[in-house]
N, C-alpha and C positions, 0 to 999 in steps of 0.2 A: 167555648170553654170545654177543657175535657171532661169525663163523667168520672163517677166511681171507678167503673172498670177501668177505665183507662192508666188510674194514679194507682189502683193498686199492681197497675203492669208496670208504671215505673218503677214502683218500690221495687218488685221481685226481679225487676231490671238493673237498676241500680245500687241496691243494698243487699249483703251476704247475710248480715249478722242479723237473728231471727231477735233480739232482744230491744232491735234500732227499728224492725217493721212491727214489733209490738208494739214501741211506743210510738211509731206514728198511726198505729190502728188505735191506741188510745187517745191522742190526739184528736183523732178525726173524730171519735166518737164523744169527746166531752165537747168540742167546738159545737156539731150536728146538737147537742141539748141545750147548749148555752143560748144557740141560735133562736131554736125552739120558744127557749124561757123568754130572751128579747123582741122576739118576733120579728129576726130576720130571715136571708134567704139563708136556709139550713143546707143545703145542696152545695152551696159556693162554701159556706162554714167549713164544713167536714171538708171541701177536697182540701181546702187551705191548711187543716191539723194533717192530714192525710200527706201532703207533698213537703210540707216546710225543710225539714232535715235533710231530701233528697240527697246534697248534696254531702251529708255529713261524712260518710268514708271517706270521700275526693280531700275534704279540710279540716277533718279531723286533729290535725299539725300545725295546723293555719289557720285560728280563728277567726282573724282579719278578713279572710275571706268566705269564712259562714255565712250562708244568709244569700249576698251578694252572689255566688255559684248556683245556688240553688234557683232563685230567682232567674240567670242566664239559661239555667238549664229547663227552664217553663215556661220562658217569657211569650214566645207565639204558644202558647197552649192555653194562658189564664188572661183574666183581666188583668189591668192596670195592679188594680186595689188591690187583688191577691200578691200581688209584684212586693208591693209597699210594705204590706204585711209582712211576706215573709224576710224581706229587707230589716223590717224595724222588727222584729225578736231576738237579731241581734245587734241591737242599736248600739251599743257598749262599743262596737268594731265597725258597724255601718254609719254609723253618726246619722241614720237614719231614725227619729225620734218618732215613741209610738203616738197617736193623736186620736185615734179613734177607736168605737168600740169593739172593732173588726180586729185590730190589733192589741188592744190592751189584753183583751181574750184568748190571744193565741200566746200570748207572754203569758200568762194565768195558767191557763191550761198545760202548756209544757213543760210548767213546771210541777202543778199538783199531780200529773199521771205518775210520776216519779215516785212522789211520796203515797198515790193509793196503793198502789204496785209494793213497794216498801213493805205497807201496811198489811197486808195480805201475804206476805213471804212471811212475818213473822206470827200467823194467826198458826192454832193446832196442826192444821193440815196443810198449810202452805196456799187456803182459796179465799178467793173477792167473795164467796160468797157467805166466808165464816166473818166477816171485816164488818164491824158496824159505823157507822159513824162518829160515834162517840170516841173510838179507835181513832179515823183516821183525826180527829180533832185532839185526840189527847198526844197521838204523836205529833201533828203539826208541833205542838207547845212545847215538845221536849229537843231542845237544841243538842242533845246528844244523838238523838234517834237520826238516822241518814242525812247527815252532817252536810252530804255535797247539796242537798235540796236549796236551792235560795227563798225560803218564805218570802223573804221582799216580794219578789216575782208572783208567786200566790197571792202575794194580797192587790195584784194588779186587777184582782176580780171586785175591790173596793170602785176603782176608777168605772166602773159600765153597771154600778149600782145594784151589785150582788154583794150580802156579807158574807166574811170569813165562812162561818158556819157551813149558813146555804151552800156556797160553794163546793166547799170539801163532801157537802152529802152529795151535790149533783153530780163531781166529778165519781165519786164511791159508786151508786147508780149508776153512772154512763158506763162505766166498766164491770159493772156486775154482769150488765145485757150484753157483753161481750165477751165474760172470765172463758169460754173454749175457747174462742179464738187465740186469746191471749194465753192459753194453757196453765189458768190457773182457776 
């Protein structure tokens, strides 16, 4: 399987747009806690948030082939299971259904990084680190606040037996211990 270094050399290989390797740097880093909180392999967690989009400039056009591309484009680099995963995040198009907690997580995750991120562009100075969680919970709630976010998706962190709350605060945290990277 590849390491960190490796996936973050795909990204800066594959993706231009600093806004698509932010979220996959937030990605990786809320899977890598989630992992932690379930006590799974955290190392496989993270590459899996870390690679999933790979493919997303290639099909950005092409939904139908989200997911499915990316997956081709890792398949000798990752296990099976990472394969599956990022197959079923977009199961809508892959008719690949999520079934475990390795995926239900990475549908949770890519979607709350959206809404922490959000949540922190509208704080005083534009930082994750002025963001509390009360924040990102009180805009989860408000269906007008960044309207593209699919909550359904966020609440896929109910299916691996994390609530709403806890969640949105781990994801808030996971991206706090990353706001430089993420230049916010």
């Amino acid at each position: 399987m590849i390491d960190k270094k490796e996936a973050l050399e795909m990204i800066e290989e594959e993706i231009d747009t600093e806004n698509l390797k932010n979220h996959m740097l937030a990605v990786g880093k809320i899977m890598k806690r989630l992992a932690r909180k379930l006590d799974k392999d955290e190392v496989k967690w993270e590459i899996l948030g870390l690679i999933h989009d790979v493919d997303y400039e290639k099909t950005k056009n092409e939904p139908e082939r989200h997911a499915t591309k990316s997956a081709e484009m890792v398949e000798d680099k990752v296990p099976k299971d990472i394969l599956r995963a990022i197959k079923s995040h977009n199961h809508e198009h892959t008719n690949v259904e999520p079934k475990n907690e390795m995926e239900h997580a990475l549908i949770a995750a890519d979607a709350v990084s959206g809404l922490v991120v959000a949540t922190a562009l509208v704080m005083p100075n534009s930082k994750l680190e002025e963001a509390r969680p009360e924040s990102v919970k009180k805009k989860f709630d408000d269906s007008s606040f960044a309207k593209n976010i699919e909550r359904d998706r966020i609440l896929f962190c109910e299916k691996i037996g994390i609530d709403k709350d806890d969640f949105l605060e781990l994801a808030l945290r996971a991206l706090q211990d990353i706001d430089e990277d993420l230049g916010l």
